[in-house]
C-alpha positions in Angstrom: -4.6 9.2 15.4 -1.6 11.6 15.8 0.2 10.1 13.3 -1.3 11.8 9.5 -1.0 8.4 7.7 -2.9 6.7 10.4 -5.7 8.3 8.2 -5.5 6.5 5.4 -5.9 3.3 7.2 -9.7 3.4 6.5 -12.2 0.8 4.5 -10.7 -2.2 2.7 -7.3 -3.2 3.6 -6.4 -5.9 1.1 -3.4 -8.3 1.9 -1.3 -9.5 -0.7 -0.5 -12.7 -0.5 2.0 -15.5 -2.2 0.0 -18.1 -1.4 -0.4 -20.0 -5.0 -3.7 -20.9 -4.3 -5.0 -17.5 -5.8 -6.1 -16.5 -8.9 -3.6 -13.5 -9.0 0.0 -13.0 -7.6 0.8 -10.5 -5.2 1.9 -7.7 -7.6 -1.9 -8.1 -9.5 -3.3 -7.6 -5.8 -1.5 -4.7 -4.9 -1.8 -2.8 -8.7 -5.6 -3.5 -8.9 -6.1 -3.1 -5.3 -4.8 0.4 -5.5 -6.0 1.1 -8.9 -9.7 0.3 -7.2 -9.3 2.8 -4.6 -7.4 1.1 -1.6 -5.7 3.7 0.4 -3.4 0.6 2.2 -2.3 -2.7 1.2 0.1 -4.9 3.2 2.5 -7.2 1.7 2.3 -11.1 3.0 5.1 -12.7 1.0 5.5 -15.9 3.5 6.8 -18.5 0.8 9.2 -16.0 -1.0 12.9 -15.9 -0.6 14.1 -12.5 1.6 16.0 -11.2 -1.6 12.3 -12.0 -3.6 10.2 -10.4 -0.7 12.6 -7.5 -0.7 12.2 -6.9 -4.7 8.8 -7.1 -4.1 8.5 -5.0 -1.4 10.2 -2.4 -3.1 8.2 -2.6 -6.1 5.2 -2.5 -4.4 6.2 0.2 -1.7 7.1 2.5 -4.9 3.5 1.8 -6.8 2.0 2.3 -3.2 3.4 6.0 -3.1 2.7 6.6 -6.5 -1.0 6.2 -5.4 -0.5 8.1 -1.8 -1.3 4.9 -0.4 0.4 3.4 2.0 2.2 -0.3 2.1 2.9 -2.4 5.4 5.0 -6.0 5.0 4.0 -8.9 7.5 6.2 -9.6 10.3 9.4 -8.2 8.6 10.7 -5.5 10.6 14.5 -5.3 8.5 12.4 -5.9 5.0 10.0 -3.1 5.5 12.8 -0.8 6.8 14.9 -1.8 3.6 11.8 -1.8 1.2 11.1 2.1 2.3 7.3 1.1 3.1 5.5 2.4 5.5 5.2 0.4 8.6 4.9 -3.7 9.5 2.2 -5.6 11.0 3.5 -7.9 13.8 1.7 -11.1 15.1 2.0 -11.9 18.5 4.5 -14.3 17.9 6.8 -11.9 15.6 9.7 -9.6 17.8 7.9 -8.0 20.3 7.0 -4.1 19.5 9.1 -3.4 22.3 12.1 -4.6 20.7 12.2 -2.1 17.5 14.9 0.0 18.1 13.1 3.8 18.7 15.3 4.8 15.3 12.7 2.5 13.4 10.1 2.9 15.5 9.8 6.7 15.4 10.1 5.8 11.0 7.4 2.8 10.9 3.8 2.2 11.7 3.4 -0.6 13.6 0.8 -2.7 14.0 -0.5 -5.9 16.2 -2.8 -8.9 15.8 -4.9 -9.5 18.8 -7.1 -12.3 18.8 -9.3 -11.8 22.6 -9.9 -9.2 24.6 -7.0 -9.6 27.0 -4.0 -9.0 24.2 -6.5 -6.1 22.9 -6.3 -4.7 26.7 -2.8 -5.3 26.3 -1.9 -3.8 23.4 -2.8 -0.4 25.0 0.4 0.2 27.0 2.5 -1.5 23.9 4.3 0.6 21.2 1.8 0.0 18.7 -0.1 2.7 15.7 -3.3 0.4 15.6 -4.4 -3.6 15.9 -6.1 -6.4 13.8 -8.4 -8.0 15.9 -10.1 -11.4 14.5 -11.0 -13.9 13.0 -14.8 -12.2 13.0 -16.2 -15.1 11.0 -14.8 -18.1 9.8 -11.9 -17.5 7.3 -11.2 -19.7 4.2 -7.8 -17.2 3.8 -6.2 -18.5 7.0 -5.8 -21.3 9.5 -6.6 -19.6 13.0 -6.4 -21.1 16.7 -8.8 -18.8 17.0 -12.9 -19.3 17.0 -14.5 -16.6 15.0 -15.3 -13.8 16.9 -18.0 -12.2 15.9 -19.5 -8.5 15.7 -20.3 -8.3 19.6 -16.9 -9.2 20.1 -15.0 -7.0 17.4 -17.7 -4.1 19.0 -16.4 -4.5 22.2 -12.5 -4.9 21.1 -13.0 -1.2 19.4 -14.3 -0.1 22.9 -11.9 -1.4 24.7 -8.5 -0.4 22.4 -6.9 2.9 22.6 -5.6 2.3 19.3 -7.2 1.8 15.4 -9.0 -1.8 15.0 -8.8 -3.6 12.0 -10.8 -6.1 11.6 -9.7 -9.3 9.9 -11.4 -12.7 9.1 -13.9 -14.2 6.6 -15.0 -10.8 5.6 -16.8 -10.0 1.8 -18.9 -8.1 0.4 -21.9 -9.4 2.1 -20.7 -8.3 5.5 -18.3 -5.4 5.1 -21.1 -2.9 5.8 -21.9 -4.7 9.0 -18.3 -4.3 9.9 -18.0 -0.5 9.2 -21.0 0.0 12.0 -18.5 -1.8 14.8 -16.7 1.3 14.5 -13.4 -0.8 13.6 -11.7 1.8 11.0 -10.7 -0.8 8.3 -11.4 -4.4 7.2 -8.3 -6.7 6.1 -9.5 -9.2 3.2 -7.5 -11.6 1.1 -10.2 -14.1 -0.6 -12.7 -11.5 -1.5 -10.0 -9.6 -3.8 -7.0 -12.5 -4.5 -9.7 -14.8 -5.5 -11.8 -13.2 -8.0 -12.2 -12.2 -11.7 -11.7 -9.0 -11.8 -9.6 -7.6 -8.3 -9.6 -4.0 -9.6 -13.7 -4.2 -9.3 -14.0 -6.3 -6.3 -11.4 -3.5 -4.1 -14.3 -0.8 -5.5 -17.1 -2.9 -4.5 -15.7 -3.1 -1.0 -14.3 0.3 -0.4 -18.3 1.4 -1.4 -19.6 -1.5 0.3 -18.0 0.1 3.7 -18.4 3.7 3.4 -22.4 2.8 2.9 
């Protein structure tokens, strides 16, 4: 991790998503998310308009900073850049990592969803900060191509990277421990937070729930 802010990518990496399905909107995910002790949170505004994903990125890039957190948008390379967060989270459909002119590349963290082994090779010699790798278990959040993966498989996908692993997929408070002990450094949730009473607590729950 040669880049400082890699360090705060650590524990319970919440996504905020626009999904209406939620109980709370993005901006109540990334407030209480923070406010409960998340030291990232990355914006996933897919149904928004670019001028309403750009408001909202700014907004939440700011209350990010005021926190010393830090906030990554979903696929947007030219919103994150405009919003002043931190870095973007590309899919491996998204522009390639390759493509990001080294001005913005040198600026943002980037990072990568792999979904097998092979792209998790792959993304070694790729201009990437860290990885996702998942679905572990079966996600309610999301609609993968992708069979859940597993621990043995996220264990060996943190052996294998020479980047960060972040690992994504049907994850709560009743595995997030489990998790932590794959050595992955964080674990991205949307359900667990987005679809609760209280979002504040359920960010504390997890953030203890992983350091255990």
């Amino acid at each position: 991790m040669n880049d400082l802010r890699l360090q705060k990518l650590f524990g319970v990496y919440p996504l905020a998503d626009d999904d209406p399905r939620w109980r709370h909107d993005p901006k109540a995910i990334v407030e209480s998310s923070l406010s409960g002790g998340a030291r990232v949170v990355q914006l996933r505004a897919k149904r928004s308009t670019d001028r309403e994903c750009l408001e909202l990125a700014r907004w939440a890039s700011k209350r990010a900073h005021d926190f010393g957190a830090l906030l990554l948008v979903n696929d947007r390379i030219d919103l994150a850049d405009l919003a002043g967060a931190d870095g973007v989270h590309l899919g491996q459909d998204d522009l390639p990592p390759e493509h990001i002119p080294i001005e913005l590349r040198q600026r943002l963290l980037v990072g990568l969803s792999t979904h097998d082994l092979n792209q998790v090779r792959e993304s070694r010699n790729r201009p990437v900060d860290y990885i996702a790798f998942g679905p572990i278990f079966r996600s309610e959040s999301k609609t993968s191509a992708y069979d859940a993966r597993g621990l043995r498989m996220l264990e060996r996908a943190v052996r294998e990277a020479h980047h960060p692993v972040v690992a994504i997929g049907g994850i709560g408070l009743r595995n997030m421990a489990h998790i932590r002990r794959t050595g992955a450094v964080a674990a991205a949730v949307i359900s667990a937070i987005a679809d609760t009473d209280d979002p504040e607590s359920a960010t504390r729950a997890l953030q203890q729930a992983f350091l255990k």
